[in-house]
BATI-844911 format. One record per residue (C-alpha): residue in one letter; x, y, z. Coordinates in Angstrom, 3 decimals. Layout:
('A',(X,Y,Z));
...
REM end
This chain:
('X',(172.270,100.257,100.052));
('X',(175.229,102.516,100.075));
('X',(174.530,106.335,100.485));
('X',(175.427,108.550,98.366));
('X',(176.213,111.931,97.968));
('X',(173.639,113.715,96.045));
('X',(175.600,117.147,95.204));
('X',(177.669,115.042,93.120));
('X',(176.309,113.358,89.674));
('X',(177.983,111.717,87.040));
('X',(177.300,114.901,84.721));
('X',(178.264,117.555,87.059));
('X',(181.473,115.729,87.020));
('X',(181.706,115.521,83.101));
('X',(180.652,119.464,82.914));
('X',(183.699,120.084,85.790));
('X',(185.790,118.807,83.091));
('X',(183.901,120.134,80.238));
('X',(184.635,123.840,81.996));
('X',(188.556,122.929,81.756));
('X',(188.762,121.824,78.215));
('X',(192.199,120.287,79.236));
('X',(192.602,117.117,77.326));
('X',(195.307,116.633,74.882));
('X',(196.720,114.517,72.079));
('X',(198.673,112.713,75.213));
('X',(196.416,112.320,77.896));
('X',(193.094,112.729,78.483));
('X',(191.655,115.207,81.572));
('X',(189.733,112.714,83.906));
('X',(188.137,112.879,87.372));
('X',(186.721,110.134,89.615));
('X',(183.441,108.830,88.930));
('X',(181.037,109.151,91.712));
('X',(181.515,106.871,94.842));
('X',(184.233,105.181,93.178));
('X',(187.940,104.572,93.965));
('X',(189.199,102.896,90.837));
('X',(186.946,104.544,87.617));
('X',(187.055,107.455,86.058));
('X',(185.357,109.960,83.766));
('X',(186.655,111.945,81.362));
('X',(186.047,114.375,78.213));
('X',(187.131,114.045,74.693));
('X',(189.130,116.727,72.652));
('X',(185.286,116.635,70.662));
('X',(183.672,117.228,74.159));
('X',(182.164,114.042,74.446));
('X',(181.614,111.867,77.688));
('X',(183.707,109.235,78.215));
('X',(184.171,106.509,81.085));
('X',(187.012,104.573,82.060));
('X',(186.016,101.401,83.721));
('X',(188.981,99.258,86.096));
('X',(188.378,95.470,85.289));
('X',(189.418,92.795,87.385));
('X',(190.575,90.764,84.334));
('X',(191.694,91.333,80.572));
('X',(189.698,88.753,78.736));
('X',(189.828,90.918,75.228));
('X',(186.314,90.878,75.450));
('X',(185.092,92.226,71.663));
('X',(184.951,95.991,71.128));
('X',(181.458,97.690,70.048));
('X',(181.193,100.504,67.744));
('X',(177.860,101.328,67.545));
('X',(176.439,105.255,65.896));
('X',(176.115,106.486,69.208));
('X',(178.073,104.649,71.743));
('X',(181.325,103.081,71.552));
('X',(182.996,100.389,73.797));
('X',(186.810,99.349,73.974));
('X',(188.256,96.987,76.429));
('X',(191.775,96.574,77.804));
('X',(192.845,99.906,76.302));
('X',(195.881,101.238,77.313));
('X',(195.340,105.045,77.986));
('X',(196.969,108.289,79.218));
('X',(194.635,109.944,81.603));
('X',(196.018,113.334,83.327));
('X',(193.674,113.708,86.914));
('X',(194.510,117.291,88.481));
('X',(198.071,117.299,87.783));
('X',(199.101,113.760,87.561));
('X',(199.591,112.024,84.568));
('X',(199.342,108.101,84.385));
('X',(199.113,105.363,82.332));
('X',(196.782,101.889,82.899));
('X',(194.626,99.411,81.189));
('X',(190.577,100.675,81.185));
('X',(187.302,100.095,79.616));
('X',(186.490,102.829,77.692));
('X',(182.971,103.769,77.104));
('X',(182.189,106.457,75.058));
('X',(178.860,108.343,73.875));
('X',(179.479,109.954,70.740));
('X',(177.322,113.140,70.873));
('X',(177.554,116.865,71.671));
('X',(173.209,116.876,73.132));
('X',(173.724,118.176,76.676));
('X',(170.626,116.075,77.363));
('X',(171.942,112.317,76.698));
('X',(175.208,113.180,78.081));
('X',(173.564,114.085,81.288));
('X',(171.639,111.385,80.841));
('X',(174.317,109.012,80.112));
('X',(177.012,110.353,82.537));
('X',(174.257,109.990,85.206));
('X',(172.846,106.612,84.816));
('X',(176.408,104.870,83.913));
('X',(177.285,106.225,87.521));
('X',(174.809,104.873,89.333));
('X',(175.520,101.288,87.202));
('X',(179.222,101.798,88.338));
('X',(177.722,102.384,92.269));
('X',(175.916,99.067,91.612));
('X',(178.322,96.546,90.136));
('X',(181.104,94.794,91.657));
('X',(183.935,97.915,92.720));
('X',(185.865,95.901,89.689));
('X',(183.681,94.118,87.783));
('X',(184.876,91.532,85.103));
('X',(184.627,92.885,81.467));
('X',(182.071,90.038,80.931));
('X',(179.911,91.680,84.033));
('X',(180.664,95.256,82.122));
('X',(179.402,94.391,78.771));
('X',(175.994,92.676,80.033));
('X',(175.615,96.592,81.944));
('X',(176.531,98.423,78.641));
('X',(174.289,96.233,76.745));
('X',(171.268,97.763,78.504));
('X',(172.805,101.054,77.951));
('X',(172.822,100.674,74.473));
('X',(169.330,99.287,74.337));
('X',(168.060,102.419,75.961));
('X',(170.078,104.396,73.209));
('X',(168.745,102.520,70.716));
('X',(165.066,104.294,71.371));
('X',(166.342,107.627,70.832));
('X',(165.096,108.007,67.444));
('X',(162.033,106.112,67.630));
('X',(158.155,108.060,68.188));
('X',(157.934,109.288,71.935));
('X',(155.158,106.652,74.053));
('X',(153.713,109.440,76.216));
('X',(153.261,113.133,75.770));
('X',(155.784,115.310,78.054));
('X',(152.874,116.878,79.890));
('X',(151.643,113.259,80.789));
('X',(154.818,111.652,82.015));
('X',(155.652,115.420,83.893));
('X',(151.962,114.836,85.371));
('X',(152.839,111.479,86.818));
('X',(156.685,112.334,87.761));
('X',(154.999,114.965,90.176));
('X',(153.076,112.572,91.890));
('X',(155.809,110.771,92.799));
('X',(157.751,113.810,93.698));
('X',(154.745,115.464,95.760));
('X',(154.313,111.790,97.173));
('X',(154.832,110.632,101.072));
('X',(156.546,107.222,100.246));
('X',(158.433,108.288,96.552));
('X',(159.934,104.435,96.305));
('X',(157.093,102.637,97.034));
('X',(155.433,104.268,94.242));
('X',(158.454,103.465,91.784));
('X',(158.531,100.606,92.425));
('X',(154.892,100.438,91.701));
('X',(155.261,102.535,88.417));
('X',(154.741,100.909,85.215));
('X',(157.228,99.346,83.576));
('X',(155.741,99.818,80.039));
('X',(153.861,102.882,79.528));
('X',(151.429,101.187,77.821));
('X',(150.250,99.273,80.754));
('X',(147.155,99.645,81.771));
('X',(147.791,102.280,84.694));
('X',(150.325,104.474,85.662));
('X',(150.709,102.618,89.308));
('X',(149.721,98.924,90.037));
('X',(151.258,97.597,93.573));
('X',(149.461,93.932,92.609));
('X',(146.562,94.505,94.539));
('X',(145.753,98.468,93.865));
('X',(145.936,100.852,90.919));
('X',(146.289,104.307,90.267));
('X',(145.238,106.094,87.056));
('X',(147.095,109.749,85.894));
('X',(145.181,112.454,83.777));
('X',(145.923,115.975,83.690));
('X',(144.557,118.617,81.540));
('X',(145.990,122.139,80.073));
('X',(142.347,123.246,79.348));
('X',(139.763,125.066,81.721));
('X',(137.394,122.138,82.500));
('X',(138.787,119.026,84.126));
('X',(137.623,116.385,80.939));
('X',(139.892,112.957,80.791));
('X',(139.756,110.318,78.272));
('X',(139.596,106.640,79.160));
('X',(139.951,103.690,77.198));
('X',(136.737,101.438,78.246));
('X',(139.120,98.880,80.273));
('X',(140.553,101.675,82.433));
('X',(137.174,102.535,84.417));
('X',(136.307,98.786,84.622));
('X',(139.056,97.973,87.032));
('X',(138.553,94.288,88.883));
('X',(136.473,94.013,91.849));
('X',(139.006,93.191,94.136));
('X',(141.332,96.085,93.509));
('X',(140.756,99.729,94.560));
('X',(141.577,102.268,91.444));
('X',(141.864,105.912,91.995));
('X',(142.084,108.405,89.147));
('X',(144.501,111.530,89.833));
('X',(143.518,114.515,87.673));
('X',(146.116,117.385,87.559));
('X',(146.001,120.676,86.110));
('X',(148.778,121.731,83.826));
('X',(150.255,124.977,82.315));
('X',(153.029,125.148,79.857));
('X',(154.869,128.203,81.033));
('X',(158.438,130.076,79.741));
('X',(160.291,129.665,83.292));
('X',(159.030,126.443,85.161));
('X',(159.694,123.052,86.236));
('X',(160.970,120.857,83.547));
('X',(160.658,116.705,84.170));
('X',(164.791,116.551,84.524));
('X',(164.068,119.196,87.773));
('X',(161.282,116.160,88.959));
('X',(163.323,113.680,88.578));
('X',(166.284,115.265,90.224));
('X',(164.506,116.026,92.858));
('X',(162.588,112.932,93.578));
('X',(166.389,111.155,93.309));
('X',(167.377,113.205,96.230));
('X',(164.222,111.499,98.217));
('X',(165.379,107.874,97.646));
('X',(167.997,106.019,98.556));
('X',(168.233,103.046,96.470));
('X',(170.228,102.709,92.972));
('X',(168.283,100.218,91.800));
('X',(164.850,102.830,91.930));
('X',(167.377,105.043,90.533));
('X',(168.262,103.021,87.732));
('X',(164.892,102.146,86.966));
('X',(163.655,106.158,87.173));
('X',(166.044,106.753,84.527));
('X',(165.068,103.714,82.123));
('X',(161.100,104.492,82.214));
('X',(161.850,108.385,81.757));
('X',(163.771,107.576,78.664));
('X',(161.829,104.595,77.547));
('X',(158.938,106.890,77.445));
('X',(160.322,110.153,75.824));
('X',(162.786,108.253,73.506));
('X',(162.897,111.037,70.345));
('X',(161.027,113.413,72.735));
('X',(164.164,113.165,75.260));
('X',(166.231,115.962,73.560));
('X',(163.434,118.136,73.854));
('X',(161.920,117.768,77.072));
('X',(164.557,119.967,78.401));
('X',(163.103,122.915,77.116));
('X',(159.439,121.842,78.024));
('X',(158.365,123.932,81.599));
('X',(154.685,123.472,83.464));
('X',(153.494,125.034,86.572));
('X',(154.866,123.404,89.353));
('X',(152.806,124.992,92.250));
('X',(149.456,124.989,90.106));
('X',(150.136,121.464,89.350));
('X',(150.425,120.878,93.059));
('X',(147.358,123.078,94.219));
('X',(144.989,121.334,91.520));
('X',(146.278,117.742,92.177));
('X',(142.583,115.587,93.084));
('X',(142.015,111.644,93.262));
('X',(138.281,110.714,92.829));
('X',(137.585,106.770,93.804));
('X',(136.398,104.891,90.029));
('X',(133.420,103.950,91.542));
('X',(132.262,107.947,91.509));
('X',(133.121,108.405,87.666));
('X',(130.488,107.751,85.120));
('X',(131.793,104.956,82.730));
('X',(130.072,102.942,79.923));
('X',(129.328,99.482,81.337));
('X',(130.958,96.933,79.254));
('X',(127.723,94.672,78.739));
('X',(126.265,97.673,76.809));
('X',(129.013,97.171,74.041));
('X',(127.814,95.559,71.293));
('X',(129.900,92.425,70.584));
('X',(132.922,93.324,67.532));
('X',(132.989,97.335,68.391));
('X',(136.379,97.144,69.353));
('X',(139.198,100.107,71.333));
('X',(136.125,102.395,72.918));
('X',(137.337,105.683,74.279));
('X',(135.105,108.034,75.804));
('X',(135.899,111.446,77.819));
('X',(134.381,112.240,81.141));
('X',(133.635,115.720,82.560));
('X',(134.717,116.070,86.552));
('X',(133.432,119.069,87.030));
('X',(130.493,118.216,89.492));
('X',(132.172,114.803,91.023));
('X',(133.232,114.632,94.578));
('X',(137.092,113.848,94.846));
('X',(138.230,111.513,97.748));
('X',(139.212,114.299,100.626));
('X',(135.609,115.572,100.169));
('X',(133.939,112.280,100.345));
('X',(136.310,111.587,103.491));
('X',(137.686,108.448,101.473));
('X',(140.053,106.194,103.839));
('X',(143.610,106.413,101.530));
('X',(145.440,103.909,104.584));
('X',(143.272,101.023,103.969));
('X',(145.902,101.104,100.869));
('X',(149.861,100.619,100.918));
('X',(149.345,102.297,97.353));
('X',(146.792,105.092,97.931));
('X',(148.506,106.448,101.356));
('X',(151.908,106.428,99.445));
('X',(150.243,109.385,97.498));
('X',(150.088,113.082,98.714));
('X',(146.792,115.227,97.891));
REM end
């Protein structure tokens, strides 16, 4: 996988050219996207983020106008790029908002899709990546799947972690899986707290994990606080860790797949990075007290129960063995 330069996003670009406010009714103020010799981004006279995409063929593939995002192919444009004016045929895709937090998050992510696609992909290739874009969009205004706190609790694993892209890649792809981390053979469980006593709630499945299959529970502390560590600082940091676009890319997705309404918010939304760290335990399942499932009466249906950790043993105590698991030694506690 190609390297890339990590000083230089998509949005610091956009807010480069945001600073300038130099676009006109004849040109439009662009600079190079990311990595990339032949596309460019640029800003609006309304200030909103705009790519132009170099195909390798004009097949008048079918514009999309859409509430937030906009599409045009084989456009002929004026773009101005420090101080030389031009004129060529581009792509344009265009997010229609002012939200500094979906530009970022759009000007990001549809760099690292330009980093991954052919150096000129055909405007077929282009529209099947824009479709996906879209499809993330299309979440924005629809009830958030996790709370902040709980996808900022399992972001800092990952962050904190020894092996960052082993545990993406082992991350849930729904967040309504089962648990947060499943490599096909071991599981990890997330649960953090903002009160005084470590207390979690499980769903009945959750403690009953498989026999074959080791399943740790992480249990983090958290404090909102005024001047913290928001989860765009996690995930910027853990993308400085990795070098793979296609972790990248799938970072991004869960993040706002998760958050959808929540994602214009979450900006604003600080915890306690070091207390998070210093309270950070794993206790093994097999040390929690659960409710057996035999002792459920047949038709009582989505148990939940909370458990109090206060007098269990986590794993570093007990001298658990984390390398006997790809998984578990990924983690850092």
């Amino acid at each position: 996988m190609t390297n890339k330069n990590f000083n230089q996003t998509g949005f610091n670009v956009f807010l480069e050219l945001k600073m300038r406010k130099s676009s006109s009714e004849d040109y439009i103020s662009v600079e190079s996207a990311p990595s990339s010799k032949f596309h460019k981004i640029g800003i609006s006279n309304e200030g909103y983020p705009l790519f132009f995409v170099k195909c390798n063929d004009l097949n008048n593939a079918i514009d999309i106008n859409l509430e937030l995002i906009s599409v045009l192919f084989s456009k002929d444009c004026n773009i101005k790029e420090g101080p030389n004016i031009s004129n060529n045929k581009f792509a344009i895709v265009l997010l229609k908002t002012i939200n500094t937090d979906l530009q970022r998050y759009f000007t990001d992510v549809f760099s690292i899709i330009l980093k991954k696609i052919n150096e000129l992909p055909s405007e077929m290739e282009l529209n099947s990546e824009v479709r996906k874009v879209i499809d993330l969009f299309s979440l924005i205004t629809k009830p958030a799947l996790k709370t902040v706190q709980g996808l900022w609790s399992e972001l800092l694993v990952i962050e904190k972690s020894l092996d960052p892209a082993y545990l993406i890649n082992s991350w849930h792809i729904s967040p309504n899986d089962k648990y947060d981390f499943n490599d096909s053979k071991d599981k990890i469980e997330v649960k953090s707290t903002n009160k005084a006593i470590r207390i979690h709630r499980f769903s009945l499945n959750q403690l009953n994990n498989n026999p074959g299959s080791g399943l740790l529970i992480i249990s983090i502390c958290v404090i909102e606080t005024g001047n913290g560590v928001s989860i765009f600082d996690l995930k910027e940091s853990i993308s400085n860790k990795i070098n793979n676009l296609d972790l990248e890319i799938k970072l991004n997705e869960i993040i706002f797949n998760t958050l959808r309404s929540e994602f214009k918010n979450a900006n604003s939304i600080f915890f306690d990075y070091q207390l998070g760290c210093d309270s950070l335990l794993a206790y093994d399942v097999n040390d929690i007290p659960k409710i057996n499932l035999n002792s459920i009466p047949q038709g009582v249906l989505n148990v939940k129960f909370d458990v109090d950790f206060t007098n269990l043993f986590d794993v570093v105590k007990k001298g658990y063995d984390l390398n006997k698991s790809l998984l578990f030694s990924a983690i850092q506690i």
